[in-house]
PDB file of N, CA, C and O in Angstrom:
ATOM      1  N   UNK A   1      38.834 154.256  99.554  1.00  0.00           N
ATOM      2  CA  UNK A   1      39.175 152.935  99.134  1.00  0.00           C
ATOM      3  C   UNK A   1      38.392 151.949 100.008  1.00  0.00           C
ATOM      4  O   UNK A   1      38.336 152.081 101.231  1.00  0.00           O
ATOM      5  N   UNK A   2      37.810 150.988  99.364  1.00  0.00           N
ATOM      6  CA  UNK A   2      36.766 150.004  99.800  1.00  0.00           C
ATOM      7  C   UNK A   2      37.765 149.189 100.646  1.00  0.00           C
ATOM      8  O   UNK A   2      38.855 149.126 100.077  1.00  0.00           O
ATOM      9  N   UNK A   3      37.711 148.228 102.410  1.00  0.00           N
ATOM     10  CA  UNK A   3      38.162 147.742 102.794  1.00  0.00           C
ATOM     11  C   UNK A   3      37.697 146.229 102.972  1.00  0.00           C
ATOM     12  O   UNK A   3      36.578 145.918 103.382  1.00  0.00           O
ATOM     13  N   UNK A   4      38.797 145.234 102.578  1.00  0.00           N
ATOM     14  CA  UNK A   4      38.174 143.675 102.667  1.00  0.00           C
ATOM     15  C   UNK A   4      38.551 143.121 103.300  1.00  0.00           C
ATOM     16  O   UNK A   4      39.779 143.124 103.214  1.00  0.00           O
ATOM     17  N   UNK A   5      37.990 142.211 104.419  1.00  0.00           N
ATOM     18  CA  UNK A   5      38.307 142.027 105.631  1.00  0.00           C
ATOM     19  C   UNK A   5      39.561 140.492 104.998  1.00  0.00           C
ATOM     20  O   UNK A   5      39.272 139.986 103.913  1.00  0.00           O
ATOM     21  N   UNK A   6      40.473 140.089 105.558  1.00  0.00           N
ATOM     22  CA  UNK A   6      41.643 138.949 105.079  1.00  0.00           C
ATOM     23  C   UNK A   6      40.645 137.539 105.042  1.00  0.00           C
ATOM     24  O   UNK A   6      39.521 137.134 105.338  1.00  0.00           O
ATOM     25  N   UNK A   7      41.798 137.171 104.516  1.00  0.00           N
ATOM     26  CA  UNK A   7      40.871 135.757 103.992  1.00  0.00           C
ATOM     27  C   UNK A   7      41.110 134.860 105.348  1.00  0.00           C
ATOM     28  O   UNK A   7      42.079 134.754 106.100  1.00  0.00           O
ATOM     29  N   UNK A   8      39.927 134.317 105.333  1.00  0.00           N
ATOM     30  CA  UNK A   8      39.991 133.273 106.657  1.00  0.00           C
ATOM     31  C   UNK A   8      41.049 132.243 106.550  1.00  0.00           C
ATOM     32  O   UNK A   8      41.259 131.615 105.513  1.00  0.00           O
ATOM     33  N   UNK A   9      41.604 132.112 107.477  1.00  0.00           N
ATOM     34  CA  UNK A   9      42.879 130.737 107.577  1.00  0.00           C
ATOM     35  C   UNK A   9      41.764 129.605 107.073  1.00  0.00           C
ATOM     36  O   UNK A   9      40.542 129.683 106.946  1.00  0.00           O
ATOM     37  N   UNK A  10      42.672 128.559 106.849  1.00  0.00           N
ATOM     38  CA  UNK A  10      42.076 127.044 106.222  1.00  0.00           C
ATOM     39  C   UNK A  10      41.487 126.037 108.081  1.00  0.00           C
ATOM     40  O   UNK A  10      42.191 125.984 109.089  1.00  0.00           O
ATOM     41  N   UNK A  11      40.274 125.506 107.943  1.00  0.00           N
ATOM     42  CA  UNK A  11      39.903 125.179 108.983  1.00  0.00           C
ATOM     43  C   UNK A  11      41.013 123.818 109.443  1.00  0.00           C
ATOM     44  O   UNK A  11      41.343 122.921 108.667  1.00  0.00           O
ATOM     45  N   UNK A  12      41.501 123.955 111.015  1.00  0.00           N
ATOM     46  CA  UNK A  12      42.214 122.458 110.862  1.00  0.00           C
ATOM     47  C   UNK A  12      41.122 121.388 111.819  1.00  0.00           C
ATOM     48  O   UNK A  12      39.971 121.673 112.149  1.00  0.00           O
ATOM     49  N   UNK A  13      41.618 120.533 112.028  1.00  0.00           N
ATOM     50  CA  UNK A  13      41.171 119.506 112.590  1.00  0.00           C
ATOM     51  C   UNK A  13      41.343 119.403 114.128  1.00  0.00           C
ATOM     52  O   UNK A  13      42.322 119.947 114.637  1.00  0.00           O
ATOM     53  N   UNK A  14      40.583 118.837 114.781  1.00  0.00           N
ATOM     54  CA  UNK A  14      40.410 119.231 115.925  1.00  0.00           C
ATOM     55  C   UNK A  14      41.730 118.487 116.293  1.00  0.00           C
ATOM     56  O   UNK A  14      41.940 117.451 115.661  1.00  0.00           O
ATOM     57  N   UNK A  15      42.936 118.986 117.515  1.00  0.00           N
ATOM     58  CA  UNK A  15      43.586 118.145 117.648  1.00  0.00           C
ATOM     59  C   UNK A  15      44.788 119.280 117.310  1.00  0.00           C
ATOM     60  O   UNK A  15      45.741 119.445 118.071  1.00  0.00           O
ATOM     61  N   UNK A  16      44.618 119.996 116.130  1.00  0.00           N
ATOM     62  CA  UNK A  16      46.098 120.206 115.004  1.00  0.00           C
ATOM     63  C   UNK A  16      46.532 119.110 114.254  1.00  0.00           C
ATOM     64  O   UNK A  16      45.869 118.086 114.086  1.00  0.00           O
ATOM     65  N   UNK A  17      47.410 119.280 113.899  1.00  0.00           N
ATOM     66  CA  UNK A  17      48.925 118.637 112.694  1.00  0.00           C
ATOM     67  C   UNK A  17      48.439 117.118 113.280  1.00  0.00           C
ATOM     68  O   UNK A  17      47.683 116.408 112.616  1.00  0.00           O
ATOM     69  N   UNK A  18      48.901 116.759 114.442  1.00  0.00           N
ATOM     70  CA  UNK A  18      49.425 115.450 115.229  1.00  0.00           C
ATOM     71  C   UNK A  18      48.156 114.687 114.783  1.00  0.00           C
ATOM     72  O   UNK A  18      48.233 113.547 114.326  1.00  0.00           O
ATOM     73  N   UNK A  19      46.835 115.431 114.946  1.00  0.00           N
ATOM     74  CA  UNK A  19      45.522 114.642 115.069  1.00  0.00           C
ATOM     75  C   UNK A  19      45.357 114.206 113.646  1.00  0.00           C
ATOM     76  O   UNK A  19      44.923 113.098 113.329  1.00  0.00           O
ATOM     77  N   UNK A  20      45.881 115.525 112.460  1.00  0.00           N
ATOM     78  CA  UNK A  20      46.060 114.692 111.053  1.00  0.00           C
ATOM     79  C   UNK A  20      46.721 113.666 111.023  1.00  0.00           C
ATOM     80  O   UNK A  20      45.952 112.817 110.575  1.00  0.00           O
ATOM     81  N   UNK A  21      47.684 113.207 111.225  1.00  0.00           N
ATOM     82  CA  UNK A  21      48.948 112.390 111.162  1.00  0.00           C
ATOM     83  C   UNK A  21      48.349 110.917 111.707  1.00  0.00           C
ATOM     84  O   UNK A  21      48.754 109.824 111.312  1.00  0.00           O
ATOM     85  N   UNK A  22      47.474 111.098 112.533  1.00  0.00           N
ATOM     86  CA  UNK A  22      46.672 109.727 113.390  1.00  0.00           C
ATOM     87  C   UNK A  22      46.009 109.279 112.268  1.00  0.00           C
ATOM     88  O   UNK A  22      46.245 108.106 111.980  1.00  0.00           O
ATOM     89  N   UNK A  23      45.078 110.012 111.391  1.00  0.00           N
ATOM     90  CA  UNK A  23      43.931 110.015 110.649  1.00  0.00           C
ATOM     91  C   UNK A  23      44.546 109.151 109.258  1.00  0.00           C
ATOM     92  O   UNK A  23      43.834 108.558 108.448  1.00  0.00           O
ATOM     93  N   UNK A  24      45.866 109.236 109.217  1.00  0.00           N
ATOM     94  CA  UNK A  24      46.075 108.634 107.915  1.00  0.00           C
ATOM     95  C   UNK A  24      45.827 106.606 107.908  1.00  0.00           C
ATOM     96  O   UNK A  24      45.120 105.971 108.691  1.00  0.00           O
ATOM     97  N   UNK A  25      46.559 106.125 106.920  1.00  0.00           N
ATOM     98  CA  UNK A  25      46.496 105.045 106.729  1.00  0.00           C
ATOM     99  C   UNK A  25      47.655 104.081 107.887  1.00  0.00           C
ATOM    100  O   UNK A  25      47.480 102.983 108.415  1.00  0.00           O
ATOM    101  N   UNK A  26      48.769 104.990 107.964  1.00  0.00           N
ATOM    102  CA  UNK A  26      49.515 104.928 108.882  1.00  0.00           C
ATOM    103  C   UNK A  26      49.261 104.672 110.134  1.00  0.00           C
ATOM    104  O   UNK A  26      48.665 105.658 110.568  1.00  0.00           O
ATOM    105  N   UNK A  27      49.401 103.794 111.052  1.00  0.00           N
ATOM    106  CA  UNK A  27      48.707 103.917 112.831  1.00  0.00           C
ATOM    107  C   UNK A  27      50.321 104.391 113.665  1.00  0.00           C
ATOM    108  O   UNK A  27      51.414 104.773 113.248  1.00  0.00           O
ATOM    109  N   UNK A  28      49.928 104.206 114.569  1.00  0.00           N
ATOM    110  CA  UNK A  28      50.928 105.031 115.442  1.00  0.00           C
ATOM    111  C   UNK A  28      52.387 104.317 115.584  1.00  0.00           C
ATOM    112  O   UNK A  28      53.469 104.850 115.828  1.00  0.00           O
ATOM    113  N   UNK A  29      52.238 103.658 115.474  1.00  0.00           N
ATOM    114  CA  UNK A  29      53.764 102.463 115.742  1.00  0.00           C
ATOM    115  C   UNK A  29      54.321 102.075 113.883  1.00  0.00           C
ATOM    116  O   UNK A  29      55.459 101.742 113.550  1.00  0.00           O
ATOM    117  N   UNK A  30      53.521 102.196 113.269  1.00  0.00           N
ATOM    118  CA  UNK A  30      53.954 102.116 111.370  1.00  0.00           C
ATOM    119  C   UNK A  30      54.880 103.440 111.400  1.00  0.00           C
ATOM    120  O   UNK A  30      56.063 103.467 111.059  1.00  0.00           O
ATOM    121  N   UNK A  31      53.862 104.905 112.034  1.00  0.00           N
ATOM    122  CA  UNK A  31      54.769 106.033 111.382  1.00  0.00           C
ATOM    123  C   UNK A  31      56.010 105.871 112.249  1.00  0.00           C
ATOM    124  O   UNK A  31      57.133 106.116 111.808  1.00  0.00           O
ATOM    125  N   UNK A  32      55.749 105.388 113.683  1.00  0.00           N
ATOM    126  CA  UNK A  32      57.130 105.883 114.299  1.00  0.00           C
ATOM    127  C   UNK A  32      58.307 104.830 113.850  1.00  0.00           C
ATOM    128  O   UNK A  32      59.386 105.047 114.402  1.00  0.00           O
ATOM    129  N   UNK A  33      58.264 103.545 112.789  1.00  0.00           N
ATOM    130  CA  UNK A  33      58.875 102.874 112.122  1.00  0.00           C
ATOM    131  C   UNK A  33      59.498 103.877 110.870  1.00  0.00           C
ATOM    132  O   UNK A  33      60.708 103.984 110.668  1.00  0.00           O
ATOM    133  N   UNK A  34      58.587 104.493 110.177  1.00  0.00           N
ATOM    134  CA  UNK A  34      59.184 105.185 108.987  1.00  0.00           C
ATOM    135  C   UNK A  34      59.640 106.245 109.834  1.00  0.00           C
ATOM    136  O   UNK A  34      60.801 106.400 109.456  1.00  0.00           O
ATOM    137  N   UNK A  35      59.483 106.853 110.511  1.00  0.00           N
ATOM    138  CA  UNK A  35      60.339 108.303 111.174  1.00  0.00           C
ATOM    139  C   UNK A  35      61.948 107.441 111.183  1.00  0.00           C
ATOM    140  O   UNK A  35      63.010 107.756 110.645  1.00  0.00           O
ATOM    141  N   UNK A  36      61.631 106.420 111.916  1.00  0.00           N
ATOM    142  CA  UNK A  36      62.868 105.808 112.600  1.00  0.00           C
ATOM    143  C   UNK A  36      64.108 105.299 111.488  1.00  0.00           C
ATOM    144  O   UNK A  36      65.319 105.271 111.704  1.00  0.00           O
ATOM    145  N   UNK A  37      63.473 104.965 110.409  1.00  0.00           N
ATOM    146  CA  UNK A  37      64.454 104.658 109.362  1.00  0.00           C
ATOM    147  C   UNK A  37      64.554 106.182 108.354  1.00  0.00           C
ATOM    148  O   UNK A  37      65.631 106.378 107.791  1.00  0.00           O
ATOM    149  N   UNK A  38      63.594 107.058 108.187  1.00  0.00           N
ATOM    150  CA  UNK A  38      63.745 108.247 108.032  1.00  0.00           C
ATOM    151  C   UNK A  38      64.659 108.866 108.397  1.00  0.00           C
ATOM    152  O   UNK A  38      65.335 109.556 107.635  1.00  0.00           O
ATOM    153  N   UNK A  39      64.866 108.752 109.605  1.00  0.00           N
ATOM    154  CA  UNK A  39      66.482 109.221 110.156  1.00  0.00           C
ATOM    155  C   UNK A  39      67.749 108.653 110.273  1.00  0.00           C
ATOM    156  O   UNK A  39      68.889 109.083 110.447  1.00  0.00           O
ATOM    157  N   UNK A  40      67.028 107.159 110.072  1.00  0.00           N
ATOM    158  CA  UNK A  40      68.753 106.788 109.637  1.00  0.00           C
ATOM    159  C   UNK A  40      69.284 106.977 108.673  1.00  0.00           C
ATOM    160  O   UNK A  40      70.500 107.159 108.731  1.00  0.00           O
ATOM    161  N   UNK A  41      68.782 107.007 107.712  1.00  0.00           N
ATOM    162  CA  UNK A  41      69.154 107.048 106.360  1.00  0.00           C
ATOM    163  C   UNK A  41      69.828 108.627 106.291  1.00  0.00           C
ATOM    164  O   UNK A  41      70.821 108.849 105.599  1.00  0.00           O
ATOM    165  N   UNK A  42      69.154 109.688 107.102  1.00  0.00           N
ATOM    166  CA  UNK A  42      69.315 111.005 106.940  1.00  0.00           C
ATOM    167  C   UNK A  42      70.803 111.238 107.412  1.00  0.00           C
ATOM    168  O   UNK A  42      71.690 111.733 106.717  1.00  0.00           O
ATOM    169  N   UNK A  43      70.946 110.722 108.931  1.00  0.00           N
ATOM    170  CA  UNK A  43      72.311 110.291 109.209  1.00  0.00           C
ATOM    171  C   UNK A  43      73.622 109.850 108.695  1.00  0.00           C
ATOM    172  O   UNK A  43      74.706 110.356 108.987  1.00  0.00           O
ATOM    173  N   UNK A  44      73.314 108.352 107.499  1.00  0.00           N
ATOM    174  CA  UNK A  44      73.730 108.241 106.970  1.00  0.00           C
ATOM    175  C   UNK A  44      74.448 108.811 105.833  1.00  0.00           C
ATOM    176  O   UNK A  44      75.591 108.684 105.393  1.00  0.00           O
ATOM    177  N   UNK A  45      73.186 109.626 105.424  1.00  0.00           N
ATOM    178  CA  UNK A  45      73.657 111.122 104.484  1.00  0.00           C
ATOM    179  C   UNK A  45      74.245 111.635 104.963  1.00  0.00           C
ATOM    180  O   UNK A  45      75.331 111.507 104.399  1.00  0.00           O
ATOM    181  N   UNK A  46      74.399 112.675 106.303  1.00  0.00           N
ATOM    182  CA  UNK A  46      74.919 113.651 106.538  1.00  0.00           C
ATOM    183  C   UNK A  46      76.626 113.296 107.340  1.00  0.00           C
ATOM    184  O   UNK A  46      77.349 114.002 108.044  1.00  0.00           O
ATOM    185  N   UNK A  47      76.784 111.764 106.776  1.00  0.00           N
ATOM    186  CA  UNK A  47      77.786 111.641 107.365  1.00  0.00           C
ATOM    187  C   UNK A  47      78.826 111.464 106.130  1.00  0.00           C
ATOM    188  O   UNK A  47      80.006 111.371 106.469  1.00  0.00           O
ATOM    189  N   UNK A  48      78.562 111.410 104.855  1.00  0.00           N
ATOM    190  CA  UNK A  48      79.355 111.237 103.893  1.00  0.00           C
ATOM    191  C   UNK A  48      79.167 112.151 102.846  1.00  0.00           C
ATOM    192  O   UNK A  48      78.136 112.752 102.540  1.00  0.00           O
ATOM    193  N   UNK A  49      80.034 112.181 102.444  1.00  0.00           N
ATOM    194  CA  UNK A  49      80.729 113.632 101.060  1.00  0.00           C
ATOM    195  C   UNK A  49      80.107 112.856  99.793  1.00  0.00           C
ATOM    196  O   UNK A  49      80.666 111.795  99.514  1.00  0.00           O
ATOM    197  N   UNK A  50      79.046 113.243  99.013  1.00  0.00           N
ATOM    198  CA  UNK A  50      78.359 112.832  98.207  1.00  0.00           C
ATOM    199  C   UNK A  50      77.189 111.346  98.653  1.00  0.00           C
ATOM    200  O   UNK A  50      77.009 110.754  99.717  1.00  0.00           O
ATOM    201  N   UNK A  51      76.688 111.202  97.496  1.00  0.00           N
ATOM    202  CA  UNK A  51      75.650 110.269  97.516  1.00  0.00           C
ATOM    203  C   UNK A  51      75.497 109.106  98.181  1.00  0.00           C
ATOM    204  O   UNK A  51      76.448 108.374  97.909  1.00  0.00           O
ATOM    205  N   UNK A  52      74.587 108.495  99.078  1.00  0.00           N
ATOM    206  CA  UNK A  52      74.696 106.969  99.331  1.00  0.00           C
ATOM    207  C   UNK A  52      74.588 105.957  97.933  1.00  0.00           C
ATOM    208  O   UNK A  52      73.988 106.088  96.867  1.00  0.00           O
ATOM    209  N   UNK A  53      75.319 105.076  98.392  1.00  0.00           N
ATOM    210  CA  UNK A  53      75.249 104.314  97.098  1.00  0.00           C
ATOM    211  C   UNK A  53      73.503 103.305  97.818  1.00  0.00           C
ATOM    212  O   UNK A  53      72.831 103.749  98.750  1.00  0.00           O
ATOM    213  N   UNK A  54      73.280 102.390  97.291  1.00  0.00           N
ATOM    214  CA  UNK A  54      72.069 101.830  97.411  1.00  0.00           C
ATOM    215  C   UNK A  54      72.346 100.593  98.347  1.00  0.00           C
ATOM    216  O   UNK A  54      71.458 100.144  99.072  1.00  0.00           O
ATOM    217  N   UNK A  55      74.183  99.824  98.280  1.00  0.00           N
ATOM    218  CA  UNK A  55      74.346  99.457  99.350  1.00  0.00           C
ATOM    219  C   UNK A  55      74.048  99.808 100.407  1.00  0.00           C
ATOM    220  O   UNK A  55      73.234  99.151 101.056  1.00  0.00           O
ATOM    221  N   UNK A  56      74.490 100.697 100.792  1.00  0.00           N
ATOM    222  CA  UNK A  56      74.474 102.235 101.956  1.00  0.00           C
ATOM    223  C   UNK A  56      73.471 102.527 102.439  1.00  0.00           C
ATOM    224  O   UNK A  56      73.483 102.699 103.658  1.00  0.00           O
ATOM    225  N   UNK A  57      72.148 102.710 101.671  1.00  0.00           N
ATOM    226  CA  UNK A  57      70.969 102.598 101.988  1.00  0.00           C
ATOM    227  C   UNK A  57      70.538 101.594 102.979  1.00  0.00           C
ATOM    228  O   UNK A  57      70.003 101.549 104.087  1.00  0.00           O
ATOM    229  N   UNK A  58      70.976 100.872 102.147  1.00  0.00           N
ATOM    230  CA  UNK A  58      70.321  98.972 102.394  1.00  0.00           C
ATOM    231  C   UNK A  58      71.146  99.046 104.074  1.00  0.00           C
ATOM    232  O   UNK A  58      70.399  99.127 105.049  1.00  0.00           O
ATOM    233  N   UNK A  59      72.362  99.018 104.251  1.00  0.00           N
ATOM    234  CA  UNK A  59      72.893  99.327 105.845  1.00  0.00           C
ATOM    235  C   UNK A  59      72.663 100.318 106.719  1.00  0.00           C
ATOM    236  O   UNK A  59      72.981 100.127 107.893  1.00  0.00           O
ATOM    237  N   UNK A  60      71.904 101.912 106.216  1.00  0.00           N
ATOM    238  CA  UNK A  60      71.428 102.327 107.159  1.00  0.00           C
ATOM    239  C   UNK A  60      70.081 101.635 107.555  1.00  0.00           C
ATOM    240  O   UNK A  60      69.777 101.696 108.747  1.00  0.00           O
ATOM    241  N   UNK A  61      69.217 100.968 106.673  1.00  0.00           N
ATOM    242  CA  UNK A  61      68.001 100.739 107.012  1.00  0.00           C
ATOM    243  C   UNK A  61      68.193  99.351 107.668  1.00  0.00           C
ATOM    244  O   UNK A  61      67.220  98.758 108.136  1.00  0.00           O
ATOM    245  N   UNK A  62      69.381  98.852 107.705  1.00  0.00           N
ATOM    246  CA  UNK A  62      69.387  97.564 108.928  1.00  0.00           C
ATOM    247  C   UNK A  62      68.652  95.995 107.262  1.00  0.00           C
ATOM    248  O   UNK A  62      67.829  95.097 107.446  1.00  0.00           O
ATOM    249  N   UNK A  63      69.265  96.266 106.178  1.00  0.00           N
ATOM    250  CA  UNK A  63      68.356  95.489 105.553  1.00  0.00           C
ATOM    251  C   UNK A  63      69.916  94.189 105.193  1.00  0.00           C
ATOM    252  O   UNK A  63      71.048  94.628 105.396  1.00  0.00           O
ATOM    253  N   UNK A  64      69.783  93.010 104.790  1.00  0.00           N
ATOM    254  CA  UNK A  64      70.686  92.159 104.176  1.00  0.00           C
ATOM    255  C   UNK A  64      71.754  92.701 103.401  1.00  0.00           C
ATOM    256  O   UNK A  64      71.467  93.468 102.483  1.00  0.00           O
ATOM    257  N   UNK A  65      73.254  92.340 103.698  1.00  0.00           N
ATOM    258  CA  UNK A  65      74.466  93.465 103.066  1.00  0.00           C
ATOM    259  C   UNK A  65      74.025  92.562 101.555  1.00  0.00           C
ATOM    260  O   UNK A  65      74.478  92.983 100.491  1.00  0.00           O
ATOM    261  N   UNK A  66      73.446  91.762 101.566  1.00  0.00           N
ATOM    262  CA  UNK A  66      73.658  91.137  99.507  1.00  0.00           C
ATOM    263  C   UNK A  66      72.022  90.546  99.363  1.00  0.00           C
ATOM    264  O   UNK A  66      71.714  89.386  99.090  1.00  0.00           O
ATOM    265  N   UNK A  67      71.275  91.455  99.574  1.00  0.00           N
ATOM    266  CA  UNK A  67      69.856  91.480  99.122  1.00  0.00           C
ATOM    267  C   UNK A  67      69.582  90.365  98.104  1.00  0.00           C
ATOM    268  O   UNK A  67      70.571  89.648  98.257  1.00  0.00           O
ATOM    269  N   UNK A  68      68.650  89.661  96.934  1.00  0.00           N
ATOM    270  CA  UNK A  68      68.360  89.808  96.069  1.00  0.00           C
ATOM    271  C   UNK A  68      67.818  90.567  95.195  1.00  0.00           C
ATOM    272  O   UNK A  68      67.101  91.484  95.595  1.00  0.00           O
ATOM    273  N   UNK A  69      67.990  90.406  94.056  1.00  0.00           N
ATOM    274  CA  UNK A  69      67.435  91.760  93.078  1.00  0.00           C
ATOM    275  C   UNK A  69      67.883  93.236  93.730  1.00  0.00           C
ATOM    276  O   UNK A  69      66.982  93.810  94.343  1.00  0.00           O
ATOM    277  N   UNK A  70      68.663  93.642  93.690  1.00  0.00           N
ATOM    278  CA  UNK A  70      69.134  94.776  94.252  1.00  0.00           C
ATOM    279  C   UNK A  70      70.646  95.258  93.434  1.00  0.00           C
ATOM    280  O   UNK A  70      71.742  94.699  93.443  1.00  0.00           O
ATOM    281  N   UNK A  71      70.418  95.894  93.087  1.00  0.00           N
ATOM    282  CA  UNK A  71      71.575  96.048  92.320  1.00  0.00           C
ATOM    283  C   UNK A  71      72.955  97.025  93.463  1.00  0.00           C
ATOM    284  O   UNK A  71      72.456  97.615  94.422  1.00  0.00           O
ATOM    285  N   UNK A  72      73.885  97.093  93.374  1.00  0.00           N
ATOM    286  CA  UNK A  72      74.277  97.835  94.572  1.00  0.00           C
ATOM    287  C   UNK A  72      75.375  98.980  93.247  1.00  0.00           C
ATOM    288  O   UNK A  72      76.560  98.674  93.111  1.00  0.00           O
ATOM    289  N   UNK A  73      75.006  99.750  92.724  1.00  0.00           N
ATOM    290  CA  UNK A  73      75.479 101.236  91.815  1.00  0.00           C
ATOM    291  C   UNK A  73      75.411 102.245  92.608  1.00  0.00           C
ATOM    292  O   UNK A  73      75.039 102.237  93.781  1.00  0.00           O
ATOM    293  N   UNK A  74      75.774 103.138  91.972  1.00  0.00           N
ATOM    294  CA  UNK A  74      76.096 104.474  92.970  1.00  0.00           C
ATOM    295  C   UNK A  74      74.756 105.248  92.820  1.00  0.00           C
ATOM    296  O   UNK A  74      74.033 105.374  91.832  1.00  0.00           O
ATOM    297  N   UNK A  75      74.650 105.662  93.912  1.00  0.00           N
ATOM    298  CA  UNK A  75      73.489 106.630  94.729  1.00  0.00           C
ATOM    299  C   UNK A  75      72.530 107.522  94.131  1.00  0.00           C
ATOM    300  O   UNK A  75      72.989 108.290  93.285  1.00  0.00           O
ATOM    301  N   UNK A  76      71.211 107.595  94.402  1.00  0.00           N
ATOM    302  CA  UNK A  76      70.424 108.465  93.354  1.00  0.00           C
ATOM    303  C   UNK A  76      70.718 109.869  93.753  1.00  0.00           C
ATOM    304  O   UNK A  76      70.238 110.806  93.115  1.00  0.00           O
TER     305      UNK A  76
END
């Protein structure tokens, strides 16, 4: 039986993962803004028995309790 040597891993970027993450459109203080509300919101989830409603949202992310244009219905 003929032997084929494995397929080469995908080349990364010098750096790794982190050095991608620099490279985007994102700069360093934007992503650590979306991480930061990324986790509140996640929090927020994991602290209640079903869905955030969109109010809920709007108060983990620190935004106005009566927005405009915002409808406040139950949770996607």
């Amino acid at each position: 039986m003929e032997e084929h040597p494995a397929p080469a891993a995908p080349a990364q970027p010098a750096g790794g993962p982190a050095r991608r993450l620099r490279a985007t459109s994102l700069g360093d203080d934007a992503l650590a803004d979306e991480i930061e509300l990324y986790g509140a919101v996640v929090v927020a989830a994991s602290e209640k028995d079903g869905c955030l409603t969109a109010a809920e949202i709007d108060e983990a992310l620190g935004m106005p309790a009566d927005r405009a244009g915002r409808a406040s219905g139950p949770g996607w």
